[in-house]
N, C-alpha and C positions, 0 to 999 in steps of 0.2 A: 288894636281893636279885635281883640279875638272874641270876641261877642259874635261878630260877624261869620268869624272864620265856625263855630260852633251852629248858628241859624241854618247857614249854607250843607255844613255835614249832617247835621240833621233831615233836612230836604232831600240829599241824595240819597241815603238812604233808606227814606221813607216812598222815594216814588216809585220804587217797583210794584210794591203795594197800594199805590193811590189809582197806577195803572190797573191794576187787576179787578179792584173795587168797581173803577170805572167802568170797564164792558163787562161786570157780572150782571146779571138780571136776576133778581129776587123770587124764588117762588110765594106763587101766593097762596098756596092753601098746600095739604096733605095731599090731597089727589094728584094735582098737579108734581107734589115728588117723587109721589110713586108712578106714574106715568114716566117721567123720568129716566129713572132708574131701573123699568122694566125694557125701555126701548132702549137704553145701551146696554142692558144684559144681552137682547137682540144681536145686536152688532158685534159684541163679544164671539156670542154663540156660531156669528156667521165667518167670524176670522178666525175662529179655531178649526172650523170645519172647511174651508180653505186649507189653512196650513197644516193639514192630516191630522187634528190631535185628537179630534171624536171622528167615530165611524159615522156611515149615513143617517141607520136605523136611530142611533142615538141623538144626532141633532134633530132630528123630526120630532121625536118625541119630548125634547126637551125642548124645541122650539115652541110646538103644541098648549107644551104646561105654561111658558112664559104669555102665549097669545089670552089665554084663560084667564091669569091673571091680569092682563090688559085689561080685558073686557069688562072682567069686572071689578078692577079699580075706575074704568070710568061711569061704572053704574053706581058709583056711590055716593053719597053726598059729599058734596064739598065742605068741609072743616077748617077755617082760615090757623094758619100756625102761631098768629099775633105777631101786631106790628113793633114789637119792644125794642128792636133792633134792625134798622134799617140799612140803606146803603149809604144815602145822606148823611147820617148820623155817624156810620163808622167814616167816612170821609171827611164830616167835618172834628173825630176825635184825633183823627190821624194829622189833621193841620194844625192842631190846637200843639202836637208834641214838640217840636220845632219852637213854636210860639212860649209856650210853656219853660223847655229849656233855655230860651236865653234870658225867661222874666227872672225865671230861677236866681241865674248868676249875677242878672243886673242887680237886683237883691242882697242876694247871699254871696257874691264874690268880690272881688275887687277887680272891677274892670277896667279902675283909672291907676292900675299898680304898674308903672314901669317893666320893660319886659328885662330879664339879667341874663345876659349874652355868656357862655357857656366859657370862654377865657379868664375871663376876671374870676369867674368864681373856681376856676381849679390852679389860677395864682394864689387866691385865696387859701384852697386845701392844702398846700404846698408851703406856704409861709406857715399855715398850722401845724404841718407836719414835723415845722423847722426848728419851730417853737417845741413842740412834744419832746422830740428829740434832746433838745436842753436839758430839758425839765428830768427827763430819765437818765440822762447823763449825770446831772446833780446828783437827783438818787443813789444813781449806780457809786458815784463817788462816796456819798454822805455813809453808804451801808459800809464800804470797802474803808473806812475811817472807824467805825465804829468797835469799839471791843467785842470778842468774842461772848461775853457775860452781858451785853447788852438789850434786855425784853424788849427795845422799839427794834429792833434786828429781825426777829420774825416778822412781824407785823408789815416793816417795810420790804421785803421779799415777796411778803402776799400782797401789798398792791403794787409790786411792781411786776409781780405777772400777770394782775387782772388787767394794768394799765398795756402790758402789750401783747396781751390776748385779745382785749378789745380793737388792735389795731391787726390783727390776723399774726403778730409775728408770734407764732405756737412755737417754735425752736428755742429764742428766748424767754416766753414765758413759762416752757417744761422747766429750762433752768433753774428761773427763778423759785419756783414752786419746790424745786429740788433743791437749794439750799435751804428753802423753808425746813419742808419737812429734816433734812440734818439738823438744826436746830431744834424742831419740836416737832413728833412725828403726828402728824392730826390722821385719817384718814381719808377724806375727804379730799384735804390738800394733796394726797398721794396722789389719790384718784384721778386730780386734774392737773399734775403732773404727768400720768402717763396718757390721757387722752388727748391734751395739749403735744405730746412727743408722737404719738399715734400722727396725730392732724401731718405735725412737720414733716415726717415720714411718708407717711400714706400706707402706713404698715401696720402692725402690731409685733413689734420685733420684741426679741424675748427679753429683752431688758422695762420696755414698759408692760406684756405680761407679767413679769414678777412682779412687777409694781403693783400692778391692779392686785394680785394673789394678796401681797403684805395688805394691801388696803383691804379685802376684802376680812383678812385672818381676825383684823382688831377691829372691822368699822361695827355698828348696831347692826340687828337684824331689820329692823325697820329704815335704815337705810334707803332715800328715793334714789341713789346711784348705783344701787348694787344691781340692777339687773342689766343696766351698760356695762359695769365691768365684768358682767359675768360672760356675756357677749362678744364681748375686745378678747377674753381670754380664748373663747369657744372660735374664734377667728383665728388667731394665735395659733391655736392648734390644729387648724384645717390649711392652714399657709403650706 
């Protein structure tokens, strides 16, 4: 029932502000905010001059200017600010969000979806993993079978370092990418050879700088990777 558990956090914390709505009072006109705002300039005025920060001569004088304008903000007519926005109204939009959010999910979620307990599902990732494992193993076997003159030889090199790049292991996917490019030097594939060996590393040692240099010597000038590997180099040489 987490419909519930979302209604309830919504209400907590919305009620700081349901409180403050609650004992605010509305002004009702322009006069009344400049009124206001002149009588806590006041008070300002009078706690600065307590705590030394204006001299005598100068709170008098600037008390003087605030009293003036007292006087005649309340000789003026009253001008209402307009009711378009009230206190009522922001307290009943503020109940409405609460309300709102769980129609939402009644809706748009699945709130009769079983919940899935955090065990099974990382037996789950773990049996996938076990499974991957096979599957790259296979690979790893089927390329190490295959003749030297064999064009599915690249091909399978480059997904099997995308396949364990995708799983973080950058140590073995530098490799793989690295017997690629022996077989057919692409630049590209250089490239992510040595920033897959950067990753494993946490370096730029000068074996995947050269690499990135070879990549950069034959890749296009239009290249979207040349300006990372011109980076990893400029790293490289501030190490």
């Amino acid at each position: 029932m987490i419909w519930i558990g979302i209604f309830l956090l919504s209400a907590v914390v919305l009620l700081p502000s349901l409180l403050a709505f609650r004992h605010t009072t509305r002004l009702r006109d322009e006069r009344e905010s400049a009124l206001v705002l002149l009588r806590a300039q006041l008070a300002e005025l009078d706690r600065d001059r307590e705590c030394g920060l204006i001299a005598a001569s100068e709170h008098e004088g600037a008390r003087l200017e605030i009293q003036r304008r007292l006087l005649a903000s309340d000789a003026a007519p009253a001008r209402g600010i307009g009711r378009s926005i009230t206190t009522p109204v922001v307290l009943v939009c503020l109940l409405l969000l609460p309300l709102t959010a769980t129609g939402l999910y009644l809706l748009c979620g699945h709130p009769s979806l079983p919940a899935q307990p955090l065990a099974p599902r990382l037996l789950a990732q773990k049996a996938q993993d076990k499974r991957d494992d096979g599957l790259l193993a296979e690979l790893r076997a089927g390329l190490g079978r295959m003749p030297p003159d064999d064009p599915n030889r690249f091909r399978g090199f480059l997904l099997l370092g995308q396949a364990e790049a995708a799983r973080d292991h950058y140590a073995a996917a530098a490799e793989a990418w690295r017997q690629a490019t022996t077989i057919q030097f692409v630049p590209e594939v250089a490239a992510r050879a040595a920033e897959a060996q950067t990753l494993a590393d946490g370096r730029v040692s000068p074996e995947s700088a050269a690499l990135f240099r070879r990549a950069l010597d034959t890749a296009p000038a239009d290249a979207p990777w040349r300006m990372a590997a011109q980076q990893r180099i400029a790293q490289s040489e501030h190490q």
